[in-house]
C-alpha positions as CSV (number, residue, x, y, z in Angstrom):
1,X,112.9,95.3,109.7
2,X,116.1,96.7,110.9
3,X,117.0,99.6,110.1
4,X,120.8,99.7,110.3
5,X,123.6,96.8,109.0
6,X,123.9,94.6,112.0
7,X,126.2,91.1,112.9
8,X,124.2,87.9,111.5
9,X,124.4,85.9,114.7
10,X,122.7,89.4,117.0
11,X,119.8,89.7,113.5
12,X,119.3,85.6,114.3
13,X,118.7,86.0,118.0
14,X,116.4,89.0,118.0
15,X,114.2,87.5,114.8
16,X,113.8,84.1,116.7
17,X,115.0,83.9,120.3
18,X,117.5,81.3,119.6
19,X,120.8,82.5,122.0
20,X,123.8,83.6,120.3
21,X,125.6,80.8,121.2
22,X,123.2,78.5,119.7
23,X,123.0,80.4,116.4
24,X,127.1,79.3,115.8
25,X,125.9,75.8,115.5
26,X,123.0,76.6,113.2
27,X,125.2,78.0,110.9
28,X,127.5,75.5,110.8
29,X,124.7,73.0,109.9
30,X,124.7,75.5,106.8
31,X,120.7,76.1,107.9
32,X,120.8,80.2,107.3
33,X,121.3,81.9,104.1
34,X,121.6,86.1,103.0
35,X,121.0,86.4,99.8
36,X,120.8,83.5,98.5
37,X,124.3,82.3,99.9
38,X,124.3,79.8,102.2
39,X,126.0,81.5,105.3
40,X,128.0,80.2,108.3
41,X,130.3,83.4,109.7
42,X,128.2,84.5,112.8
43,X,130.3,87.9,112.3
44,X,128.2,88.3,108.6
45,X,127.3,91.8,108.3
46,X,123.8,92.3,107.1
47,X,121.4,95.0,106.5
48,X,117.8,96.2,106.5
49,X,117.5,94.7,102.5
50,X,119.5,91.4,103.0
51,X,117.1,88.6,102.1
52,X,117.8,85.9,105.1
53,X,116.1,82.4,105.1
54,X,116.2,80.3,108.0
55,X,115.3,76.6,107.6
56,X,113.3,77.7,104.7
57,X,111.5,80.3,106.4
58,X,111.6,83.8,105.1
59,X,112.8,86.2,108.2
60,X,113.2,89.4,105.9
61,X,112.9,90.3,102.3
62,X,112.2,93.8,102.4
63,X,112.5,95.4,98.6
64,X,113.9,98.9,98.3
65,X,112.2,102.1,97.7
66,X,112.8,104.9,95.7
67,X,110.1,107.8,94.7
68,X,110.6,111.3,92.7
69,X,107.6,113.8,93.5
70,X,106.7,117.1,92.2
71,X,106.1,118.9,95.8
72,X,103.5,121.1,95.5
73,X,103.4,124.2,97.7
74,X,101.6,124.3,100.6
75,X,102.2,120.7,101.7
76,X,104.6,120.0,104.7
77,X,108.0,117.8,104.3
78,X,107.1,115.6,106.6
79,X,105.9,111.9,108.0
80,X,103.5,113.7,110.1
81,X,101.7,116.5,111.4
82,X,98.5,117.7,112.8
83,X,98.1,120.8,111.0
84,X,98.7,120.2,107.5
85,X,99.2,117.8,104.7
86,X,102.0,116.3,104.1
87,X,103.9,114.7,101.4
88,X,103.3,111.2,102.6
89,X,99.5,112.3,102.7
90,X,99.7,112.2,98.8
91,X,101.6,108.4,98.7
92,X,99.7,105.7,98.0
93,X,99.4,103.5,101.2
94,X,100.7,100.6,99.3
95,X,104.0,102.1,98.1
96,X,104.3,104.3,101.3
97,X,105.4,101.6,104.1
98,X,108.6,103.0,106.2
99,X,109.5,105.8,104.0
100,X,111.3,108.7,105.2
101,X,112.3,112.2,103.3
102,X,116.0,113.0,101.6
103,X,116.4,116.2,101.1
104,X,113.2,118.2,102.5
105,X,111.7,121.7,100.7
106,X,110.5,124.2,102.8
107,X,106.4,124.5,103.3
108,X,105.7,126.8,100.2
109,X,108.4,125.3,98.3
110,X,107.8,123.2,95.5
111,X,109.6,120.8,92.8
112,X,112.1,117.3,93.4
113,X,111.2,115.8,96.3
114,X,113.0,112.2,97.0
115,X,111.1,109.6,99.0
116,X,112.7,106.3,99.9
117,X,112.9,103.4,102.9
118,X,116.2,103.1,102.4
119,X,118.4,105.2,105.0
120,X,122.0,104.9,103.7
121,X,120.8,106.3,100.2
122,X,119.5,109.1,101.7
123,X,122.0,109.7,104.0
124,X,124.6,109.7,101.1
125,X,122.2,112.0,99.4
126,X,122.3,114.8,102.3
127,X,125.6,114.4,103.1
128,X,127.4,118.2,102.3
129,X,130.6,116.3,102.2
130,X,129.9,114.2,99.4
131,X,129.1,118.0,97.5
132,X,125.7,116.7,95.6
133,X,124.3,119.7,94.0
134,X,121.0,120.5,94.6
135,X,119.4,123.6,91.6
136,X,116.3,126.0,92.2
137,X,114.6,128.6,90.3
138,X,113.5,131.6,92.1
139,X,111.7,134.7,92.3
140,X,111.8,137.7,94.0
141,X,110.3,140.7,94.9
142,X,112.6,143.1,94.0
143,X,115.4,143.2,91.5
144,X,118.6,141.8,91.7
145,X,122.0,143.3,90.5
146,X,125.3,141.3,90.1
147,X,126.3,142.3,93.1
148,X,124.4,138.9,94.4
149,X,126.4,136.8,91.8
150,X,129.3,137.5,94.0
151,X,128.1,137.7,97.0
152,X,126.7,133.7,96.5
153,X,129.5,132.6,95.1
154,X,131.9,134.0,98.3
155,X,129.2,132.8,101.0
156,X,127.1,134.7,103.1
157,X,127.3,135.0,106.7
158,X,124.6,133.8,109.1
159,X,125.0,135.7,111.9
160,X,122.9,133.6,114.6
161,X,124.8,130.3,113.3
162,X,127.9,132.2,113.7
163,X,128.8,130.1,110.0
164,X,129.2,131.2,106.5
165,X,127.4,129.5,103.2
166,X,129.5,127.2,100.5
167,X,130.0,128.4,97.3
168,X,126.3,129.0,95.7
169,X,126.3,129.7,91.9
170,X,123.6,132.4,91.0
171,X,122.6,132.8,87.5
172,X,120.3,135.9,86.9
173,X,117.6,135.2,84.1
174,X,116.0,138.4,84.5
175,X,115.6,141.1,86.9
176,X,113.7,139.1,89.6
177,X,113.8,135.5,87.8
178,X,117.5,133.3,89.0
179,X,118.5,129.9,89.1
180,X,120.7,128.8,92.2
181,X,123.0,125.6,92.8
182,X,123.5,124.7,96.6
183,X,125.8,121.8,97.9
184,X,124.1,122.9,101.4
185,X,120.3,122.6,102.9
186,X,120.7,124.5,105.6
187,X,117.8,125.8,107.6
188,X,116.0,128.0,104.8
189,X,118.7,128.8,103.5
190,X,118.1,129.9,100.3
191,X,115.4,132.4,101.7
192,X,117.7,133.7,103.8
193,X,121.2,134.4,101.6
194,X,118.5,136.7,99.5
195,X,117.7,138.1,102.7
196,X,120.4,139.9,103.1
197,X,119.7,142.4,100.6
198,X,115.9,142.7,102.2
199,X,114.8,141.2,98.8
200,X,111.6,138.7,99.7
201,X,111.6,134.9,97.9
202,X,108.2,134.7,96.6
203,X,108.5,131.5,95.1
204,X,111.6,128.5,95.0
205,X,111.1,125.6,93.0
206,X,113.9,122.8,92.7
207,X,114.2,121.3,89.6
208,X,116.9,119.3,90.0
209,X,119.3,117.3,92.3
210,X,122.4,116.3,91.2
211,X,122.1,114.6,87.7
212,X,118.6,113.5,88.3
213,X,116.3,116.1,87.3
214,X,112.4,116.4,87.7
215,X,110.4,114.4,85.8
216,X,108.3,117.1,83.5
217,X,105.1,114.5,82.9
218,X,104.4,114.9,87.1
219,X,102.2,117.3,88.0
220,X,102.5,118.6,91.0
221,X,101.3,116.4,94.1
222,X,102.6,113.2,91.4
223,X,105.0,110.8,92.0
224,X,107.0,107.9,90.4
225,X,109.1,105.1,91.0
226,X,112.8,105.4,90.4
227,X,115.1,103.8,87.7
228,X,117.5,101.8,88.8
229,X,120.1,103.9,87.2
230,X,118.8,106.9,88.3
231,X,118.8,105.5,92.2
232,X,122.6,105.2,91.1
233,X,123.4,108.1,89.5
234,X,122.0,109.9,92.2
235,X,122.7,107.9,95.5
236,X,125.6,106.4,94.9
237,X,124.8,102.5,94.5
């Protein structure tokens, strides 16, 4: 598999050893093609789910995937580790070849957790720029006042970055019960903004990310497939 959008002619050398040079003139003999389009421009771009036959031999057809879990706590956001489970520890092996993480949740964090093989969908996903909110519930050990409302909504400083938060929108359900929207997933972040007022997250559960929103038949340590709408709604596609 590759795992980023490459020429044609450089994916033909590697996946069979012809030269580069040669692999003009088996494209012209119309011998290759992506998709199910006959291709002859050596300077084709393709990409780690292009479908490319070559004299009727299959050289990739990788399929796309796309997973929702409900993250319990206690489970690391991670492909590995020696010390605890971890989210792909809860994939079937089947459905989990090559996938990665978008979007982690901290070790006692729980709720939407994305799983996918499909790098640019993630990427898209994480990207502050492109401003995809992500929304948690919380709660707290102490009370809050409305004090924090502002405070979120301004940014708070983190002095060791030497950087200020986006705009967070805290709502208050009760006393030591809120709901929070983040553009950001910045290095516990969340944990730390209430930090500043010495008030201690005990739990932090997201529930949704973006439009897509957890699926409320998953218990936690579940998973599902992806939609196909909801991969677009959500990634971009």
């Amino acid at each position: 598999m590759i795992s980023q959008r490459t020429r044609l002619d450089r994916f033909l050398s590697i996946t069979t050893g012809v030269n580069r040079r040669s692999v003009r003139g088996i494209l012209a003999q119309g011998r290759v093609s992506v998709d199910g389009v006959v291709a002859r421009d050596i300077q084709q771009v393709v990409h780690q789910f292009s479908v490319i036959i070559f004299d009727d031999k299959v050289l990739q057809q990788n399929q796309s995937l796309y997973f929702m879990m409900n993250k319990p706590p206690g489970v690391v956001s991670a492909t590995k580790d020696k010390r605890h489970k971890t989210v792909l520890d809860l994939v079937k092996k089947s459905d989990g070849v090559n996938l990665h993480i978008a979007g982690r949740l901290d070790f006692n964090s729980s709720g939407l957790l994305l799983l996918t093989n499909d790098g640019a969908w993630s990427r898209h996903l994480s990207s502050p720029e492109q401003g995809i909110k992500k929304y948690y519930r919380v709660a707290l050990e102490n009370k809050m006042t409305e004090e924090y409302v502002q405070a979120f909504r301004d940014g708070i400083y983190f002095e060791y970055e030497g950087i200020t938060t986006q705009s967070a929108e805290l709502t208050i359900i009760d006393d030591r019960i809120a709901e929070i929207s983040v553009t950001e997933g910045r290095y516990h972040q969340i944990k730390r903004m209430f930090g500043r007022y010495q008030n201690k997250v005990l739990s932090l559960h997201r529930y949704r990310i973006g439009d897509l929103e957890l699926d409320s038949a998953l218990e936690a340590g579940q998973y599902r497939a992806l939609s196909n709408k909801e991969v677009a709604t959500i990634g971009g596609h």
